[in-house]
C-alpha positions as CSV (number, residue, x, y, z in Angstrom):
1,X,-27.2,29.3,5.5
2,X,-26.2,25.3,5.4
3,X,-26.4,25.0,1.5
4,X,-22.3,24.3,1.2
5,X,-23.1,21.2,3.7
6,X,-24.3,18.3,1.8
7,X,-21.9,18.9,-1.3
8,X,-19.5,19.5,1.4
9,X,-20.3,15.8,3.0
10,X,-20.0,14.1,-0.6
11,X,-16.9,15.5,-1.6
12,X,-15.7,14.8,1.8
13,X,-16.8,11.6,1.4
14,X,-15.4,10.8,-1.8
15,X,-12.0,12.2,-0.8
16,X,-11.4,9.9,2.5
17,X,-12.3,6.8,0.0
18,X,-10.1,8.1,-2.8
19,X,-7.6,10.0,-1.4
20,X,-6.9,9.5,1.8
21,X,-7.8,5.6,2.8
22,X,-5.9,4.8,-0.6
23,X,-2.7,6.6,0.3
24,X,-2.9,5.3,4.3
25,X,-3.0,1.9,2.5
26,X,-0.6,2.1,0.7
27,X,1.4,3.6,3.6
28,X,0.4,0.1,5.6
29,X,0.7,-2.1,3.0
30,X,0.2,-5.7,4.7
31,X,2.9,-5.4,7.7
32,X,0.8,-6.9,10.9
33,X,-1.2,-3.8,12.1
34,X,-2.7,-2.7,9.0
35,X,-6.5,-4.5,10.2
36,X,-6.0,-1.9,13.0
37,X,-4.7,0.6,11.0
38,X,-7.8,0.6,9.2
39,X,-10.1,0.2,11.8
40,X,-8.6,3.1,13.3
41,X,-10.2,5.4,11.3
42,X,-14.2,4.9,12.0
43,X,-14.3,2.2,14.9
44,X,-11.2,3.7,16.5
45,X,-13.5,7.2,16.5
46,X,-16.2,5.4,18.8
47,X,-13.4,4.8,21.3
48,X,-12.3,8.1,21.3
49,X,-15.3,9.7,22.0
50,X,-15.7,7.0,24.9
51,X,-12.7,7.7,26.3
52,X,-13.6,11.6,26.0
53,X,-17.3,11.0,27.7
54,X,-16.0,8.6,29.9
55,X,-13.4,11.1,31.1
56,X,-15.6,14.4,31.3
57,X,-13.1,16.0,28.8
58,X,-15.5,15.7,25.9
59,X,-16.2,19.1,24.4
60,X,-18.8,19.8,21.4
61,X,-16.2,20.3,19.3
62,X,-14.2,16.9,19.9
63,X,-17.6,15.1,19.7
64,X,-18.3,17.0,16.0
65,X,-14.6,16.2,15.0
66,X,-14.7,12.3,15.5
67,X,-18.6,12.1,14.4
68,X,-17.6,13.8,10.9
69,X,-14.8,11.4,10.3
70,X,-16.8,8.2,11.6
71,X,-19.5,9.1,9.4
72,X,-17.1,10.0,6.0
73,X,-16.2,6.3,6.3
74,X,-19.5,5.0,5.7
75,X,-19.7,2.3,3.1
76,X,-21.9,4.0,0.1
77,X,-21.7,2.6,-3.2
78,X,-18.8,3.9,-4.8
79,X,-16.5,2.2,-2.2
80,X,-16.5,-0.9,-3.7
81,X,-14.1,-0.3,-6.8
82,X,-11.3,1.3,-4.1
83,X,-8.1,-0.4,-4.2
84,X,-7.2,-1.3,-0.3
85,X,-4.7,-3.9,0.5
86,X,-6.7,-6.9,2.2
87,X,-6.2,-6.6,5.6
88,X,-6.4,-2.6,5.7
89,X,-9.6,-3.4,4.0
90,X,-11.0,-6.0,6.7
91,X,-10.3,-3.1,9.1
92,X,-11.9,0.1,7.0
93,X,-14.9,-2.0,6.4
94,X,-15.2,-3.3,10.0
95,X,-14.9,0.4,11.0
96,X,-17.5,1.4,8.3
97,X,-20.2,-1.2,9.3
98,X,-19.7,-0.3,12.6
99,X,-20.8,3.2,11.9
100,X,-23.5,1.6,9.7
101,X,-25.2,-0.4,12.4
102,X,-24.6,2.1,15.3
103,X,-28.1,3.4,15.5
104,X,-29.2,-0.1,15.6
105,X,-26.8,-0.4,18.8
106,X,-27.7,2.7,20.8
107,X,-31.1,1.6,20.5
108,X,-30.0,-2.0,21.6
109,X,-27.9,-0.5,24.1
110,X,-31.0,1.7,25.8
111,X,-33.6,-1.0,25.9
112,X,-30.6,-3.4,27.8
113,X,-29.7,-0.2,30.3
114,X,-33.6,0.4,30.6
115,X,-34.2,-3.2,31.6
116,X,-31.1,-3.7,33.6
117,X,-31.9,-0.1,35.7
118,X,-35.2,-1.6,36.4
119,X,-33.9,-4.6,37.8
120,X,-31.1,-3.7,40.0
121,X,-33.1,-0.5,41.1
122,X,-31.5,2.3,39.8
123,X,-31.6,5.6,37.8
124,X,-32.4,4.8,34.1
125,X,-30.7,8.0,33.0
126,X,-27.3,6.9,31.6
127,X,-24.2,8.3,33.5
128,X,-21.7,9.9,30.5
129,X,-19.1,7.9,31.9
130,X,-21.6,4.8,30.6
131,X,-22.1,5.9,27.8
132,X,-18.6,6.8,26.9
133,X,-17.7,3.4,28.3
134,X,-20.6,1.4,25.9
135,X,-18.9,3.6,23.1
136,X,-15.1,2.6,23.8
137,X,-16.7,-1.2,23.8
138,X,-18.7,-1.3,21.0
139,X,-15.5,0.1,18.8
140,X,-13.7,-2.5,20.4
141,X,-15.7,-5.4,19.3
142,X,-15.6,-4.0,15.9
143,X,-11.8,-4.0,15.8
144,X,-12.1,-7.6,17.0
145,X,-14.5,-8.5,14.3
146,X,-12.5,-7.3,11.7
147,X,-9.9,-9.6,13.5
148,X,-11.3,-12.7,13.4
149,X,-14.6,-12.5,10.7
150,X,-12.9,-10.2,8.0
Protein backbone atom coordinates (compact mmCIF):
# COMPACT_ATOMS: atom_id res chain seq x y z
CA UNK A 1 0.00 0.00 0.00
CA UNK A 2 2.99 2.63 0.97
CA UNK A 3 5.60 1.04 -1.56
CA UNK A 4 5.62 4.51 -3.82
CA UNK A 5 6.73 6.26 -0.42
CA UNK A 6 10.36 5.90 0.13
CA UNK A 7 11.30 6.30 -3.69
CA UNK A 8 8.84 9.08 -3.42
CA UNK A 9 10.96 10.75 -0.30
CA UNK A 10 14.35 10.36 -2.36
CA UNK A 11 13.31 11.72 -5.43
CA UNK A 12 11.72 14.37 -3.43
CA UNK A 13 14.58 14.82 -1.74
CA UNK A 14 16.87 15.08 -4.57
CA UNK A 15 14.59 17.50 -6.38
CA UNK A 16 14.42 20.38 -3.48
CA UNK A 17 18.52 20.06 -3.45
CA UNK A 18 18.73 20.15 -7.26
CA UNK A 19 16.01 21.77 -8.45
CA UNK A 20 14.37 23.87 -6.40
CA UNK A 21 17.06 25.27 -3.60
CA UNK A 22 19.31 25.84 -6.78
CA UNK A 23 16.85 27.90 -8.78
CA UNK A 24 15.55 29.92 -5.25
CA UNK A 25 19.30 30.69 -5.05
CA UNK A 26 19.80 31.90 -7.84
CA UNK A 27 16.54 33.88 -7.61
CA UNK A 28 18.27 35.47 -4.16
CA UNK A 29 21.57 35.69 -5.27
CA UNK A 30 23.53 37.58 -2.36
CA UNK A 31 21.01 40.78 -1.87
CA UNK A 32 20.68 41.05 2.15
CA UNK A 33 17.88 38.52 2.89
CA UNK A 34 19.02 35.59 1.21
CA UNK A 35 20.39 33.88 4.95
CA UNK A 36 16.66 34.17 5.60
CA UNK A 37 15.63 33.28 2.44
CA UNK A 38 17.23 30.13 2.93
CA UNK A 39 16.41 29.50 6.25
CA UNK A 40 12.90 29.90 5.32
CA UNK A 41 12.58 26.77 3.84
CA UNK A 42 13.18 24.15 6.88
CA UNK A 43 13.63 26.44 10.10
CA UNK A 44 11.02 28.86 8.82
CA UNK A 45 8.61 25.39 8.75
CA UNK A 46 9.12 24.93 12.70
CA UNK A 47 7.67 28.48 13.08
CA UNK A 48 4.88 27.81 11.09
CA UNK A 49 3.76 24.99 12.69
CA UNK A 50 4.31 26.98 16.07
CA UNK A 51 2.35 29.65 14.97
CA UNK A 52 -0.43 26.95 13.75
CA UNK A 53 -0.32 24.99 17.35
CA UNK A 54 0.03 27.99 19.15
CA UNK A 55 -3.06 29.39 17.47
CA UNK A 56 -5.45 26.16 17.56
CA UNK A 57 -5.61 26.45 13.67
CA UNK A 58 -3.28 23.61 13.13
CA UNK A 59 -4.96 20.87 11.17
CA UNK A 60 -3.30 17.33 10.25
CA UNK A 61 -2.95 18.33 7.02
CA UNK A 62 -0.87 21.68 7.66
CA UNK A 63 1.18 19.74 10.17
CA UNK A 64 2.03 16.87 7.28
CA UNK A 65 2.58 19.82 4.68
CA UNK A 66 5.42 21.63 6.69
CA UNK A 67 6.85 18.26 8.25
CA UNK A 68 7.47 16.88 4.50
CA UNK A 69 9.22 20.02 3.39
CA UNK A 70 11.31 20.35 6.79
CA UNK A 71 12.33 16.96 6.50
CA UNK A 72 13.22 17.09 2.28
CA UNK A 73 15.81 19.65 3.49
CA UNK A 74 17.73 17.38 5.43
CA UNK A 75 21.42 17.44 4.85
CA UNK A 76 22.30 13.72 3.33
CA UNK A 77 25.24 13.25 1.48
CA UNK A 78 24.67 14.35 -1.89
CA UNK A 79 24.10 17.98 -0.66
CA UNK A 80 27.43 18.80 -0.50
CA UNK A 81 28.35 19.25 -4.34
CA UNK A 82 25.04 21.78 -4.77
CA UNK A 83 25.90 25.10 -5.94
CA UNK A 84 24.23 27.75 -3.40
CA UNK A 85 25.37 31.25 -3.22
CA UNK A 86 27.09 31.70 0.38
CA UNK A 87 24.77 33.25 2.38
CA UNK A 88 21.58 31.29 0.96
CA UNK A 89 23.75 28.51 1.94
CA UNK A 90 24.46 29.60 5.68
CA UNK A 91 20.58 29.77 5.79
CA UNK A 92 19.56 26.24 3.94
CA UNK A 93 22.05 24.54 6.13
CA UNK A 94 21.03 26.36 9.35
CA UNK A 95 17.47 25.27 8.43
CA UNK A 96 18.70 21.65 7.61
CA UNK A 97 20.66 21.09 10.92
CA UNK A 98 17.93 22.42 12.60
CA UNK A 99 15.75 19.61 11.39
CA UNK A 100 18.77 17.34 12.07
CA UNK A 101 18.99 17.94 15.73
CA UNK A 102 15.25 18.43 16.42
CA UNK A 103 14.69 15.09 18.10
CA UNK A 104 17.57 15.87 20.24
CA UNK A 105 15.52 19.16 21.18
CA UNK A 106 12.09 17.82 21.84
CA UNK A 107 13.63 15.56 24.06
CA UNK A 108 15.67 18.48 25.64
CA UNK A 109 12.67 20.46 25.60
CA UNK A 110 10.52 17.60 27.72
CA UNK A 111 12.98 16.83 30.31
CA UNK A 112 13.26 21.11 30.98
CA UNK A 113 9.15 21.27 30.93
CA UNK A 114 9.14 18.07 33.13
CA UNK A 115 11.47 19.58 35.66
CA UNK A 116 10.18 23.08 35.43
CA UNK A 117 6.22 21.59 35.97
CA UNK A 118 7.54 19.95 39.04
CA UNK A 119 8.92 22.95 40.39
CA UNK A 120 6.41 25.53 39.98
CA UNK A 121 3.51 22.96 40.63
CA UNK A 122 1.83 22.42 37.73
CA UNK A 123 0.44 20.03 35.03
CA UNK A 124 3.39 18.38 33.16
CA UNK A 125 1.22 17.82 30.09
CA UNK A 126 2.32 20.42 27.60
CA UNK A 127 -0.44 22.96 26.54
CA UNK A 128 -0.40 23.12 22.31
CA UNK A 129 -0.03 26.71 22.65
CA UNK A 130 3.59 25.56 24.43
CA UNK A 131 4.44 23.54 22.26
CA UNK A 132 3.73 25.58 19.24
CA UNK A 133 5.39 28.44 21.10
CA UNK A 134 8.95 26.10 21.85
CA UNK A 135 8.47 25.33 18.01
CA UNK A 136 8.30 29.10 16.72
CA UNK A 137 11.51 29.60 19.19
CA UNK A 138 13.61 26.89 18.38
CA UNK A 139 13.23 27.99 14.44
CA UNK A 140 14.04 31.24 15.54
CA UNK A 141 17.29 30.57 17.07
CA UNK A 142 18.23 28.61 14.03
CA UNK A 143 17.61 31.62 11.80
CA UNK A 144 19.85 33.55 14.21
CA UNK A 145 22.47 30.99 14.11
CA UNK A 146 22.79 31.01 10.60
CA UNK A 147 23.10 34.87 11.31
CA UNK A 148 25.83 35.03 13.30
CA UNK A 149 27.84 31.34 13.23
CA UNK A 150 27.26 30.53 9.42
Amino acid sequence: MWWWAPPAVVGGHWLMWHAVLPAAGAVVGSTPFATAAGWAFAGGGFVVLGVLLASGRARRGSAVACAVVMALCAPFGWVDDVPLPADFRAGVFAGAWGVVFSPVAAGAAAVWWSIAAGVLRRDPRPTPFGVGLASALYGAVWLYAALVLF
